[in-house]
Each structure stands twice: as structure tokens, then as C-alpha cells.
KEKE-386536 format. One record per residue (C-alpha): x, y, z. Coordinates in steps of 0.25 Angstrom, whole numbers, m for minus. Each point is the difference from the previous one (the first is absolute). Last residue first. Layout:
REM KEKE-386536
> east,north,up
> X,Y,Z .
...
//
This chain:
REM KEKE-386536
> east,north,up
> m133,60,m103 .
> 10,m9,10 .
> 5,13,5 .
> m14,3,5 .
> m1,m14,7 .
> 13,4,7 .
> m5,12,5 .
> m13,m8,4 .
> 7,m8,9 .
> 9,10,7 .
> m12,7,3 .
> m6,m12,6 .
> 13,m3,8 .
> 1,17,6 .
> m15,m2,5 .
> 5,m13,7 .
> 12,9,6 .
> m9,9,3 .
> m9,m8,6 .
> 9,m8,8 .
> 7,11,7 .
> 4,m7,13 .
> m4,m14,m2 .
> m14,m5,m5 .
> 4,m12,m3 .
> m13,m6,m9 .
> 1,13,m7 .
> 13,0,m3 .
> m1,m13,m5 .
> m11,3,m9 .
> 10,12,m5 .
> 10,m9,m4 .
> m11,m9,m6 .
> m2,11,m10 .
> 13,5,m2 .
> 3,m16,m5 .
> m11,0,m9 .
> 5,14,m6 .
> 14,m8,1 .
> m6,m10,m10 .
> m8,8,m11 .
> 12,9,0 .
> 10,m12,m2 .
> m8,m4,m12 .
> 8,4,m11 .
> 15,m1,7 .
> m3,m16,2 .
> m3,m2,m14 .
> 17,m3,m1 .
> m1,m10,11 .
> 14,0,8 .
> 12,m4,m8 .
> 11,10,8 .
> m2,11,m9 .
> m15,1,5 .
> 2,m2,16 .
> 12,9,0 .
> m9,12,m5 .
> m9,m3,7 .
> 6,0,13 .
> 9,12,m4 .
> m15,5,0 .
> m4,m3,13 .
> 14,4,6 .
> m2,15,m6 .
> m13,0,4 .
> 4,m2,14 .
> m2,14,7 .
> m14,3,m9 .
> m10,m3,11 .
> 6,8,9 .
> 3,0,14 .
> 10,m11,3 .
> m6,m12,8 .
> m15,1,m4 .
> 0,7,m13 .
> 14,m7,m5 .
> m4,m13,5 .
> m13,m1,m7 .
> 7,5,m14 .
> 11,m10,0 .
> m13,m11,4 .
> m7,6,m13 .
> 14,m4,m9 .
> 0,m16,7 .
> m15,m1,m2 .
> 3,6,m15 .
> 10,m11,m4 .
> m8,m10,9 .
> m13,2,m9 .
> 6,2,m13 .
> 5,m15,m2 .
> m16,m3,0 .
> m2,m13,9 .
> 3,m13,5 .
> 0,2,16 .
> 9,0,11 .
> m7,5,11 .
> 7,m7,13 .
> 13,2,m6 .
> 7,9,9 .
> 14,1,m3 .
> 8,6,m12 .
> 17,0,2 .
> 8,6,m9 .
> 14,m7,1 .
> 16,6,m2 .
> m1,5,16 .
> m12,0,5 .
> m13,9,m6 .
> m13,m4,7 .
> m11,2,m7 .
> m15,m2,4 .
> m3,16,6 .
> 6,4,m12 .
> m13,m4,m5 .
> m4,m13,m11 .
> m14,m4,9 .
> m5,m10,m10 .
> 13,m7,m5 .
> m6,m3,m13 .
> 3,m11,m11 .
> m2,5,m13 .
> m14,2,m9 .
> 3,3,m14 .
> m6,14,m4 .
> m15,1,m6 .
> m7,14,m2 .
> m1,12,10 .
> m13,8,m7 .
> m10,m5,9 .
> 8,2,12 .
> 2,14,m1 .
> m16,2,0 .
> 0,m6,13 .
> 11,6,5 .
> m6,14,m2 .
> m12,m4,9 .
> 10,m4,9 .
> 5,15,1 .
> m13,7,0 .
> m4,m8,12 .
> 10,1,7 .
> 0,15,m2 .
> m11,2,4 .
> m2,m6,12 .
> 14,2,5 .
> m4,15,m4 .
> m12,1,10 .
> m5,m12,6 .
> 8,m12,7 .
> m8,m12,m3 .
> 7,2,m15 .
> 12,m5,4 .
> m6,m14,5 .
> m8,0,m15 .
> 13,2,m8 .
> 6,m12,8 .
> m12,m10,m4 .
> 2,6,m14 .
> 15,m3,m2 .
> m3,m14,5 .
> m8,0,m10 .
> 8,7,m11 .
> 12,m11,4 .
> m8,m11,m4 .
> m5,5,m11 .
> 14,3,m4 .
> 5,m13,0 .
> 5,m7,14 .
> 5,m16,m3 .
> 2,m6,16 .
> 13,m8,m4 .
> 7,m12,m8 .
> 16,5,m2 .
> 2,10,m10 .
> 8,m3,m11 .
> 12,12,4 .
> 1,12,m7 .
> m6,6,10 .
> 10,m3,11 .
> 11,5,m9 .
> m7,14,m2 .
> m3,2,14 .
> 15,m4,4 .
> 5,11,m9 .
> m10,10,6 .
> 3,m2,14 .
> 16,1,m3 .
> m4,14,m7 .
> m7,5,9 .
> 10,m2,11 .
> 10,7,m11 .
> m8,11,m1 .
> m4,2,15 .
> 18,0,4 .
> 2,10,m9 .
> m12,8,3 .
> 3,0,15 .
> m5,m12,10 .
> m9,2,14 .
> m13,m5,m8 .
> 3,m6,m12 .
> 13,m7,6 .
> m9,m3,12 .
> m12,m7,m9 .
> 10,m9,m7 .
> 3,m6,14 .
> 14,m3,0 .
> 7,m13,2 .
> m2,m12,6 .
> m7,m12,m5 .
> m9,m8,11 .
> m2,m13,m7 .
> m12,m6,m2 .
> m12,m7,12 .
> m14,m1,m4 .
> m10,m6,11 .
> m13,m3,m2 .
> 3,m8,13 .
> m5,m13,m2 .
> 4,3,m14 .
> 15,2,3 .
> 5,7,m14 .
> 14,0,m2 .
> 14,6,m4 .
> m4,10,m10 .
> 14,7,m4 .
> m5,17,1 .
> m2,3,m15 .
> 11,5,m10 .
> 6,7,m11 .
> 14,0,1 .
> 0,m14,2 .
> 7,m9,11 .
> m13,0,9 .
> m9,m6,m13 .
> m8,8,m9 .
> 2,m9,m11 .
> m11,m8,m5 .
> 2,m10,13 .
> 0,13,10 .
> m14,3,m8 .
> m5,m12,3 .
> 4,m3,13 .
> m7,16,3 .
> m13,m6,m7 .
> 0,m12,7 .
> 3,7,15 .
> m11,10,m4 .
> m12,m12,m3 .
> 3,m6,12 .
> m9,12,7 .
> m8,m7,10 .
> m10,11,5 .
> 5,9,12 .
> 14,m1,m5 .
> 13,0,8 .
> 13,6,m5 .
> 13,m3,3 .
> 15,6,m2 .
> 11,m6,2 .
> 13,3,7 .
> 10,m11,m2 .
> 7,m5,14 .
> m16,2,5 .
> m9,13,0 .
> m12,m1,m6 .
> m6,14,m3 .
> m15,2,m2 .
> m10,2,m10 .
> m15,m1,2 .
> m12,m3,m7 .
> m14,3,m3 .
> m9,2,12 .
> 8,13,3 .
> 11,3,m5 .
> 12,m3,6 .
> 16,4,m3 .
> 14,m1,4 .
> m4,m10,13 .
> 13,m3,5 .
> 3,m16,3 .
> 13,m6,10 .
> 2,m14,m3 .
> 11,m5,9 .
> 0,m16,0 .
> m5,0,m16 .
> 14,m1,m5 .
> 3,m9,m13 .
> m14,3,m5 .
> 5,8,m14 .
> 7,m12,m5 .
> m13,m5,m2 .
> m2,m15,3 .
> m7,6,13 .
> m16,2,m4 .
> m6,m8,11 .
> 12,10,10 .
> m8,13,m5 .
> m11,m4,8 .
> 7,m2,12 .
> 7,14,m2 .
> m12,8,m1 .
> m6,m6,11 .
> 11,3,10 .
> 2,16,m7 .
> m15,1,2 .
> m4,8,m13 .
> m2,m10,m9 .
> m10,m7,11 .
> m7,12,2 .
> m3,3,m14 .
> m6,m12,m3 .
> m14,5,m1 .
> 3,12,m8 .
> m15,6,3 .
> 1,0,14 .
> 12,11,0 .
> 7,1,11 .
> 15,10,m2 .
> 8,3,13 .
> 5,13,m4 .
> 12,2,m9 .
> 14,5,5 .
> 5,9,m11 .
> 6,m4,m13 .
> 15,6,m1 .
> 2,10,m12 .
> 16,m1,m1 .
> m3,m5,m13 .
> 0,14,m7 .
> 12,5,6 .
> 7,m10,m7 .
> m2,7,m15 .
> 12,10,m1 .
> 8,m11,7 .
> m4,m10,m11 .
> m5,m14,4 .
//
């Protein structure tokens, strides 16, 4: 790890409250060191189970009646993440992608998969260390932004020239009404939200019609800087819980609208990151990324404003309706470029 960029790690993850959560029914189990490491004994062949007498756990992440991530801390760190449904589905897909050449020794990579423990709805991979792409975006100068853009981009482009592995398909029909449900939650705030929801999914519907066909590829889902982790000579993508098979487009702009969330809530302006959203672009295309993709990016970071401002609602936090406001205007400036 670069000097200029160590400071970046040194973030620390804070003690976590007890977590209980009835909905993730094994979640007690995972979460006892003692339990924990008798259950990880039945799946002991690994080389990754050589020492399980000091199991040490840090909960990273939880939400609620879904999931929960945590730390597992042995001779080699892992990383777990217990499912309130059963989940086998995301250890497949991740051992197929490591298999078509996202493995831990590549440049372009995923966290290794190491197992999924049913009775647990357990997934445990690899904990990669390095750099959280959303710190270098956040804390970094332009230099060091462009070239985190960059790498983020070029893994992009490689993952979606992949044969995608079997997957949840999402068309645009699909997406428009899930779209829909969201527009309506905006609108149950009056006044300009109201409005101009409304105005802006009414706008996407009539975009939709006239998109046209483009291959479907395999999809990350959730493609953010919040889901790369840059280490030293590997880009690493985690989260895989929504992989889908989908329009190219839709991470390219998930990924650009996310640059634009993080600049108005962390610093100040909608506009600070443009320069790193379109040297993402640009990177993305010259690297062998969909060349229709450029076409229908408005349409899809205009859904993308949308749901950024549906989840401002659903927060509430300091300032959230101008910053939901500031998302539906952002929307249908892009729609107008688009005309």
C-alpha cells in the first residue's frame, strides 16, 4: 500500500452493539465465538479451519431481517455473512466467477468463496485488505480519484464481458415498476417532492419505450465504490447478494449516481465528482465496456436519481428533502441532455 494512500485504512470499525434479530434465526449461533467454531470444525478439510480455538467475531454490518456481515478473526481473517433466508445461490455465483477468472491472484478479482454452511445460512470468503474505493473518492485529491476511477472502470468492463452465470433476469419492465413503487413513497411527501417525482417517472416511461434491444450481461447489482476495495496490484468487488443478469448500463450509471450521492452528502455539492464519474466512463468505454452503453446512461441514472431520492425519504436524515429534491432535479437534467 502506497504511503500517500495509508492513511485511508487506518479507519478502524467501531465496537458494535449486541446485535438480535428474530428474523435471522441462526444469528445467535454465528455470532457465539464457542458455537461458531464448532460448526466450522464439520467443515474442517479447508486449509482455512487449522485454528478455530480462538475465534474472535466483529459484527461490520446488519441490517435488519436480512443479513448480517461480520469479522472472523482466526490465524487467517475471514469474513462471514449470515442470511436470514438461505442464500446458496451467492457462494455459487461467486465460485463461478472466481472459476472464469476473478480468482484472488488476479488483477481483477472477487473475495475467494471458501463456504456456505446451510444449517447456518452461513457464507464465509476471504477478507482482502486494502483501500475502500469510497475513501479514496471521499478524502483523496483529483490524481488519486482519477486513477480509483479508472481501476473501477476496467474491472467493470472485464466482469461484463463475462458469459454470465444463471441469475434473477431484470429488463426494463421490471425495473420501471419497481421505479413506480418508489416514485409513489416520494410523492407521499406533497409540494415539490410530489411534483416533481411524478414528473420525473412519468418522463421515464416514455424514455423507456424508445431504448431498444442491448445483450443482456451479468450484473453486480449494487456496483458502488462502496463495493471495491482497492489492494495492492488486485481490484477487489464484494457483495454479491444481488447479482442479477441484466442491461450493461445499469451498473455503469449505479456506479456514476453513487459518485454524485457521495459528493452531496459528504462534500457539499452535487458536482464535486463529476470529474471522476466521467473518467469512469471514459475508461469503461475504451476498456471494452458496451458501446450502447453511452445512449442509454441518462435513462438509467435518471432511475438511479429517483431511488436515491426514495431513500432519502425512507432516512429521513439531517437534510433529506433537499437532498431528495436535489436527486429529482438531478434526474431530469439528465433526462433533458438525453433529448
Amino acid at each position: 500500500m502506497s504511503a500517500s494512500l495509508r492513511r485511508f485504512a487506518d479507519q478502524g470499525v467501531a465496537n458494535s452493539p449486541p446485535v438480535d434479530d428474530p428474523d435471522i434465526p441462526t444469528l445467535g449461533t454465528v455470532l457465539n465465538p464457542k458455537e461458531l467454531g464448532k460448526q466450522l470444525k464439520l467443515v474442517s478439510s479447508s486449509e482455512w479451519w487449522r485454528a478455530l480455538r480462538e475465534v474472535r467475531i466483529q459484527v461490520l454490518e446488519w441490517r435488519s431481517a436480512k443479513r448480517c456481515t461480520f469479522e472472523i478473526a482466526l490465524r487467517t481473517d475471514l469474513i462471514g455473512k449470515v442470511y436470514a433466508k438461505d442464500r446458496p445461490n451467492v457462494y455459487q455465483v461467486m465460485e463461478t466467477l472466481t472459476r472464469a477468472g476473478f480468482g484472488p491472484e488476479a488483477d481483477f478479482s472477487i473475495p475467494q468463496p471458501i463456504a456456505y454452511v446451510s444449517s447456518l445460512r452461513l457464507l464465509l470468503q476471504e477478507k482482502v485488505e486494502g483501500i475502500p474505493a469510497k475513501l479514496i473518492f471521499r478524502r483523496g485529491d483529483e490524481r488519486q480519484r482519477a486513477a480509483a476511477a479508472e481501476r473501477c472502470a476496467q474491472w467493470l468492463a472485464r466482469f461484463h464481458a463475462l458469459a454470465p452465470p444463471p441469475g434473477q433476469v431484470l429488463d426494463v419492465e421490471g425495473i420501471l415498476r419497481r421505479t413506480e413503487r418508489k416514485s409513489r413513497l416520494v410523492s407521499e411527501e406533497g409540494g415539490d417532492l410530489a411534483a416533481k417525482s411524478a414528473q420525473l417517472f412519468g418522463r421515464l416511461k416514455a424514455a423507456a419505450s424508445s431504448l431498444g434491444r442491448i445483450p443482456m450481461c451479468p450484473g453486480h447489482g449494487d456496483y458502488t465504490p462502496y463495493q471495491v476495495i482497492l489492494a495492492e496490484g488486485r481490484t477487489v468487488v464484494y457483495d454479491w447478494d444481488l447479482y442479477v443478469v441484466a442491461d450493461p448500463t445499469r451498473d455503469v450509471a449505479k456506479f456514476m449516481v453513487s459518485l454524485a450521492r457521495q459528493a452531496l452528502h459528504r462534500l457539499g455539492s452535487i458536482r464535486v465528482l463529476d470529474g471522476a464519474a466521467e473518467g469512469f466512463l471514459k475508461t469503461y468505454l475504451a476498456s471494452g465496456g458496451h458501446s450502447q452503453v453511452a445512449a442509454r446512461l441518462p435513462f438509467y441514472k435518471a432511475i438511479f436519481c429517483l431511488s436515491g431520492a426514495n431513500r432519502d425519504v425512507l432516512t429521513k436524515a439531517p437534510d433529506w428533502r433537499d437532498r431528495a429534491e436535489a436527486m429529482l432535479d438531478e434526474g431530469l437534467r439528465t433526462l433533458d441532455r438525453r433529448e
